[in-house]
N, C-alpha and C positions, 0 to 999 in steps of 0.2 A: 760264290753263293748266288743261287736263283733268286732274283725278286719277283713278284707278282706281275703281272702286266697291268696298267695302268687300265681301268675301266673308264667308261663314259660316264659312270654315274660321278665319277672323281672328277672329270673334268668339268663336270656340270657345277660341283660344289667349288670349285677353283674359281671357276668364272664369273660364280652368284646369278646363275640362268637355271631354269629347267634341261632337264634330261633332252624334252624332244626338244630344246631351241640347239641343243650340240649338236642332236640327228642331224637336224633341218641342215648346220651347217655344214656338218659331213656328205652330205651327200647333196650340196651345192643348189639347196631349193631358194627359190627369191624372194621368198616373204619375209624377209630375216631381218631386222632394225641392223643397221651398220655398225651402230656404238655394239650391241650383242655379238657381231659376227668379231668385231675386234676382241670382244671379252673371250671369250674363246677360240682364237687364234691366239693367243698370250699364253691360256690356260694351259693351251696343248704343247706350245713349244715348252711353257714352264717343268710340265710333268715328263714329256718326254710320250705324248700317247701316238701311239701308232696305230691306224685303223688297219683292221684285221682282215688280211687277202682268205676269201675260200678254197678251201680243197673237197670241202666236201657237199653241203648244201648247192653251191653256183656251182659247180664242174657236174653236177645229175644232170640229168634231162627230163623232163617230163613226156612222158609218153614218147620217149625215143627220140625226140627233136628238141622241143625249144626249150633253150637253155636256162638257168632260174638264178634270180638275180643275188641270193642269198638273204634278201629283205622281207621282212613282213609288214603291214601296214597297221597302226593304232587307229582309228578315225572315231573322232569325238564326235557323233552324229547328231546332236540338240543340244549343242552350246556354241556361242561364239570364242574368237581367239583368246577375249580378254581370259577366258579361265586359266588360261595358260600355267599360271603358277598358283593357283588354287593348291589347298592342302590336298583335296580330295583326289584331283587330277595329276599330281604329283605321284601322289602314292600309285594313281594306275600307270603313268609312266615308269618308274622306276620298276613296276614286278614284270612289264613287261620287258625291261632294260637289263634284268636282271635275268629272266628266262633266254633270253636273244642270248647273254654273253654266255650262257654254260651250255648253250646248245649250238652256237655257229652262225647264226644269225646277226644282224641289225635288224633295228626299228625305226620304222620313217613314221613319226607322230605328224596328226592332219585334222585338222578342224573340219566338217564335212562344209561345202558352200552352202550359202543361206538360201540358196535359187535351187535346191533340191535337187543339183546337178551330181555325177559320177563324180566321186575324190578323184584330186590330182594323180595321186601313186596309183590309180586301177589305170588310169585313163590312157596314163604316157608308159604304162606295163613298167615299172619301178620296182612292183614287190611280187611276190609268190604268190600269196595268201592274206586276206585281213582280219583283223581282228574290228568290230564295230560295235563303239561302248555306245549303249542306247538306254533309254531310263524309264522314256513316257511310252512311245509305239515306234514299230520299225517303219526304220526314214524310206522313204520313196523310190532312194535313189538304187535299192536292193536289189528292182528288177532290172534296174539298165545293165547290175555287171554282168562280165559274162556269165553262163552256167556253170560251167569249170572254172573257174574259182575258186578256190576253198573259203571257207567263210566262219566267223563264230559269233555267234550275239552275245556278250558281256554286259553283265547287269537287269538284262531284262527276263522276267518269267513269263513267256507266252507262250503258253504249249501249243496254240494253232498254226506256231510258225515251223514253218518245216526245213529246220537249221539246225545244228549243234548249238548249245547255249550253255552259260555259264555263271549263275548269279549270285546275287549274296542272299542270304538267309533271312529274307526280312521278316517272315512270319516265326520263324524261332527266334529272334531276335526279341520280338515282341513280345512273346511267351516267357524267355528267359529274365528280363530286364522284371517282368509284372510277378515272376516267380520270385523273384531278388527280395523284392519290395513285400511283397506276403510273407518271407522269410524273416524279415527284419520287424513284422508284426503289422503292418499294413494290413486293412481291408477294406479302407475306405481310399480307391485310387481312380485317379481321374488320367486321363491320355487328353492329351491340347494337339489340335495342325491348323498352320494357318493357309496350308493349301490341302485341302480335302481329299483333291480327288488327282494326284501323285500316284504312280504305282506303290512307290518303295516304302512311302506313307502308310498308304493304303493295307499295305501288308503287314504294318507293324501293329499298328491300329488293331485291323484281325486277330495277331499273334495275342498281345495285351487279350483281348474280348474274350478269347477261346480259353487260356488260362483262369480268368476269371467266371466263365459258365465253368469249367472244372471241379470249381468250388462251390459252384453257386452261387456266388456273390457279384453278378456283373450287373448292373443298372444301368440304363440310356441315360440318364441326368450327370452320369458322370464321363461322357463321353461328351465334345466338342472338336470336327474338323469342317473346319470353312470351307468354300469352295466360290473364287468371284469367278465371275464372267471372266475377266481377263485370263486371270489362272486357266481356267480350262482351255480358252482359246490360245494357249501359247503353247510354241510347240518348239520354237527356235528362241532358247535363252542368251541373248546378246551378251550379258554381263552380270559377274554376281552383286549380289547388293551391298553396297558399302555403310550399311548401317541395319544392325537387327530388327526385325519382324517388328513391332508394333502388336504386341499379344492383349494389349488392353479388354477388346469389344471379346477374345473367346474367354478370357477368365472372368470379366464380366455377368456374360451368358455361362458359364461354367458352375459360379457360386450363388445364380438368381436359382437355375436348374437343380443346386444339390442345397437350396438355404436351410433345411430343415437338419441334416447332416453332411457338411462341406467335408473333402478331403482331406487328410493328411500326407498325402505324397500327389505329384503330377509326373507322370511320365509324358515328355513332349517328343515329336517327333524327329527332332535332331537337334541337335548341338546351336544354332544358329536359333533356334525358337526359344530353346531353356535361355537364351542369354537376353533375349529379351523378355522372358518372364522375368529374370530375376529384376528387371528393371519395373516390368508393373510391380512385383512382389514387394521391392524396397517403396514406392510409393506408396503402400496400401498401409505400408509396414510391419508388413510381414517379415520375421527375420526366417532365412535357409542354414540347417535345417531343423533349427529349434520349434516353427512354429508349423513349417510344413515342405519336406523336402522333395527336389526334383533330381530327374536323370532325363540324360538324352540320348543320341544315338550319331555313330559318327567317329567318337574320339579325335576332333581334333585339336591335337595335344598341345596347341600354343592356347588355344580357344580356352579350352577348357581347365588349362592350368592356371589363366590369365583371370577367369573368375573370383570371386571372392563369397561365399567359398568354394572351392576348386569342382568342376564339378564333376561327379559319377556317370560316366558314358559307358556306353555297348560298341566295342569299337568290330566294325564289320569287315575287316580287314580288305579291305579295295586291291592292296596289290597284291594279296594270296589269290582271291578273283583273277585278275589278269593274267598271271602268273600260270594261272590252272588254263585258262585260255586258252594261251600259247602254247603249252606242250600239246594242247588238245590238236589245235593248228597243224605243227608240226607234222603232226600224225597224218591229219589228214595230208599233206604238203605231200609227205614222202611215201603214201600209199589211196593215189584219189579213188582208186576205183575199187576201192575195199569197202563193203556197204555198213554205215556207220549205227548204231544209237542215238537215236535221236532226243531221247529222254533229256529231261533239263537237269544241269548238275551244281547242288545249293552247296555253298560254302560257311561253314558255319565259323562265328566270330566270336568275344568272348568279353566278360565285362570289366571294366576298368575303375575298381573303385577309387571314391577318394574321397571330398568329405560333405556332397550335399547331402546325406542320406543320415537317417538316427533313427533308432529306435524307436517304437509308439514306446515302448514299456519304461524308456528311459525317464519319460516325457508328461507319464499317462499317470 
């Protein structure tokens, strides 16, 4: 009887690491915590995984000579290592871990340097092609790689940049969650960020606005996204925050803006902001979603099942994003000189209900 062959993503869950801490250790890079390189040295003899020799990707040639390492590069370009094992960053490991094993490939996952330097994997020629997940503006370090490169921007919508790109849907996103909300009898809906001026925000915000001029029904008093000083000057996120937002000061300015007719639903701009409304909300005493219900965006499923009550997300699928990436990648990989589309290509994602969300009619 055939068994399957053991994937990396199996070893990853063996070992209780991420996906790229296995790359990292496969392909013998030095950033690696000891205790981790042991967790999956165990994992591997446990399962029995064998990393996979090329026949087909590493034995081509690029342009008749130099030979290609079979590898592609993830680079997280505006975040530090700690993300590591974030849900979010997970999910884009895995779709890219996922496309690498059905296509012949590895993935060398890599935090970009905080010093705006060339990634490790371009610099010491480790990978083929990269993939470079970006969120706010494209990093610096874009002009140093070579020209020939292949290249993809993941996550970012910037039609000025003249790159293949790959992003998530965030203005339909926004449109769909505020359609959601209209459907279940909603018309008086508020959108909360506590960082304003976010791309990914930024476009959901949009999405919400435009749906609601569709109907007529949009009002500025029911719109609040913040934007401090630091937020905008940050560019390189060291680490994610170990306690939710502080939504206080925009619901605050939210329901002084709409006192005459307050909301009945908030759509917040991700999962991490709804969790900390629900915390002004239980202060105010407000109960969800008897008195007034929220959704977010994100889906992430420990997060938002762990609320009380559970909450209603727009899950935007991160590792279909990467996923689409990387076939993109590929293409380019195994045909550089083939003159591409440049158009930007949105991924759409879909909603996760559950139970912060009721009826006005129920209620009314």
């Amino acid at each position: 009887m055939n068994e399957s062959p053991v994937t990396i993503s199996q070893v990853a869950e063996c070992a209780g690491v991420s996906v790229g801490t296995v790359s990292r250790v496969l392909n013998q890079a030095s950033n690696v915590a000891l205790e981790n390189q042991e967790k999956v040295q165990r994992a591997i003899e446990e399962l029995g995984y064998k990393k996979k020799t090329f026949s087909g990707p590493s034995a081509s040639r690029r342009n008749g000579a130099t030979p290609r390492s079979g590898n592609i590069g993830l680079i997280f370009a505006d975040a530090g290592t700690e993300w590591i094992s974030h849900p979010l960053n997970m999910a884009y490991t895995s779709g890219v871990e996922s496309a690498c094993e059905e296509n012949g490939y590895h993935s060398l996952v890599e935090f970009a340097p905080a010093d705006g330097s060339v990634p490790r994997c371009v610099r010491e020629g480790k990978v083929d092609g990269v993939l470079i997940k970006v969120a706010r503006q494209v990093p610096d370090f874009i002009k140093d790689i070579p020209p020939d490169m292949p290249m993809v921007l993941v996550g970012l919508n910037a039609p000025w940049v003249d790159l293949p790109q790959v992003s998530l849907d965030n203005y339909g996103a926004g449109w769909m969650v505020t359609k959601y909300l209209w459907e279940r009898g909603h018309r008086r809906i508020g959108f909360l960020c506590s960082k304003g001026s976010h791309p990914l925000f930024v476009e959901r915000m949009q999405g919400s606005i435009a749906f609601l001029r569709s109907r007529q029904a949009y009002t500025p008093d029911l719109v609040v996204a913040e934007s401090s000083a630091q937020e905008i000057s940050a560019q390189f996120l060291s680490e994610p925050q170990t306690s939710p937002p502080d939504m206080t000061e925009a619901f605050d300015q939210l329901m002084t803006q709409a006192s005459k007719s307050p909301p009945t639903a908030l759509v917040m701009a991700n999962d991490w902001m709804a969790r900390g409304m629900y915390d002004v909300l239980a202060r105010r005493g407000l109960r969800v979603p008897q008195d007034i219900s929220v959704v977010g965006f994100d889906n992430v499923a420990l997060l938002c099942s762990s609320m009380s009550p559970q909450l209603t997300s727009f899950d935007l699928n991160f590792g279909a994003v990467v996923r689409a990436a990387a076939l993109d990648l590929f293409d380019v990989i195994k045909a550089p000189h083939t003159k591409r589309d440049l158009s930007i290509r949105l991924v759409r994602g879909h909603l996760v209900e559950r139970d912060s969300v009721s009826d006005v009619a129920a209620f009314g």
